[in-house]
Every structure is written in structure tokens, then in C-alpha cells.
N, C-alpha and C positions, 0 to 999 in steps of 0.2 A: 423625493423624500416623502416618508405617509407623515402626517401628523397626528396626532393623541388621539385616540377616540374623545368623540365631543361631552359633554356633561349631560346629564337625563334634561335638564332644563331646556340647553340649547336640541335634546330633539326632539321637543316635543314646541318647538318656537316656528313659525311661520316660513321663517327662512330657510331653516332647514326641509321644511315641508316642500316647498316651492323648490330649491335645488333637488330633493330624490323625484318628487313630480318630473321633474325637468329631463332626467334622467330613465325615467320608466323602473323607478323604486318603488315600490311598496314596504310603507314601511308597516312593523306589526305591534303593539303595545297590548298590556294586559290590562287587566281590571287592577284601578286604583287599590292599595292595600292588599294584597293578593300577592304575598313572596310565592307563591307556589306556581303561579300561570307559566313563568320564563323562566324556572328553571335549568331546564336545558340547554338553552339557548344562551343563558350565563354563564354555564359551567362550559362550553364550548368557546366561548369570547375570553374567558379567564385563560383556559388551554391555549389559545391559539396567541394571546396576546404573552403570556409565559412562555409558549415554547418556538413562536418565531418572531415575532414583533418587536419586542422591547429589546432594545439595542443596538437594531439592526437599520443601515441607513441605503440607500438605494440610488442611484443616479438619478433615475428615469423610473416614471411611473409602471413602464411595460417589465421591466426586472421585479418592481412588487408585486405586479400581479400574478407573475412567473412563480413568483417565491411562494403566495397563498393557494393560488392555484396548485403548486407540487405539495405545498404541506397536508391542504385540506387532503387528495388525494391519496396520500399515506394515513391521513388522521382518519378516514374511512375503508381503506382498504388493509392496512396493515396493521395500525396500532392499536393494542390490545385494549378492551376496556371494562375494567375491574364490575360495575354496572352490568355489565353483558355475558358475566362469568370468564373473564380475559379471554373473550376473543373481537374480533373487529365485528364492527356495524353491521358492513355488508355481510360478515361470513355470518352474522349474528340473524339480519335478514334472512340472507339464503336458506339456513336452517330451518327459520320461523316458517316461511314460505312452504317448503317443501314439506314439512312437518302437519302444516296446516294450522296452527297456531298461532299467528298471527293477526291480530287485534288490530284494526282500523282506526284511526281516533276520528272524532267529529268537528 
């Protein structure tokens, strides 16, 4: 069974540091006071915790992973995103790419 994502407190506390450490996490935080750094990155966790998460309970850790692993999957390969002019990430990519349009960030 997964448990709640944790509080901005607990991840930015030691222990949580030392368990993703432990793990071969990286984890990434923005500049203090800065709504705009993780944007994205919010708006993906809001997604993913609304459209599989919440409610959903699992035996065994390897069915969740199953589960996020096939959602991300469709959440970039298939599902449309309003942002992107409704198409997916990738086609959103592939486009950019071929196009030559495509903007690097830093």
C-alpha cells in the first residue's frame, strides 16, 4: 500500500534526505518563495495523484509501481495536454524536434 506523499517539511528534513540518499534519489527543490521554479512538476503530482493515486490501494509494492509506471506512460504518450495545444508530450516533442523549435532549458 503507498502512503500520502509526505509534507514539504518532512522533505526537506534529514531523514528523508538520508532514505532518497540511500536510495540513489535526487531529490530537486526550488528557490525559497519562487511559486514559479516547480511549476510543472506540481501540476504533474496534482495529475498523477488525481488521476491514479487517491483511492487506490495495492497489495504489494510491485502492482504500484506497475500502476505509475503504465499511467506515466500514457500521461506522456497519449494524454492530451491543453498546455501543448491537446496533443501529448512526446508528439509535442517529436514535433518540436523535427521542426527545429525546440528550446533547451538551463
Amino acid at each position: 500500500m503507498l502512503q500520502r506523499p509526505v509534507e514539504s517539511g518532512q522533505y526537506t528534513s534529514a531523514a528523508f534526505a538520508s532514505a532518497c540518499r540511500k536510495r540513489g534519489i535526487r531529490r530537486s527543490m526550488g528557490r525559497v518563495g519562487s511559486s514559479y521554479d516547480n511549476a510543472m512538476a506540481e501540476s504533474f503530482f496534482a495529475s498523477i495523484k488525481r488521476e491514479l493515486l487517491y483511492g487506490e490501494r495495492w497489495l504489494r509494492s510491485c502492482e504500484a509501481r506497475l500502476a505509475v509506471f503504465s499511467w506515466m506512460a500514457w500521461y506522456n504518450n497519449r494524454r492530451r495536454h491543453s498546455a501543448l495545444g491537446h496533443i501529448s508530450p512526446v508528439e509535442f516533442e517529436r514535433r518540436s524536434v523535427t521542426s527545429g523549435s525546440l528550446n533547451l532549458a538551463a
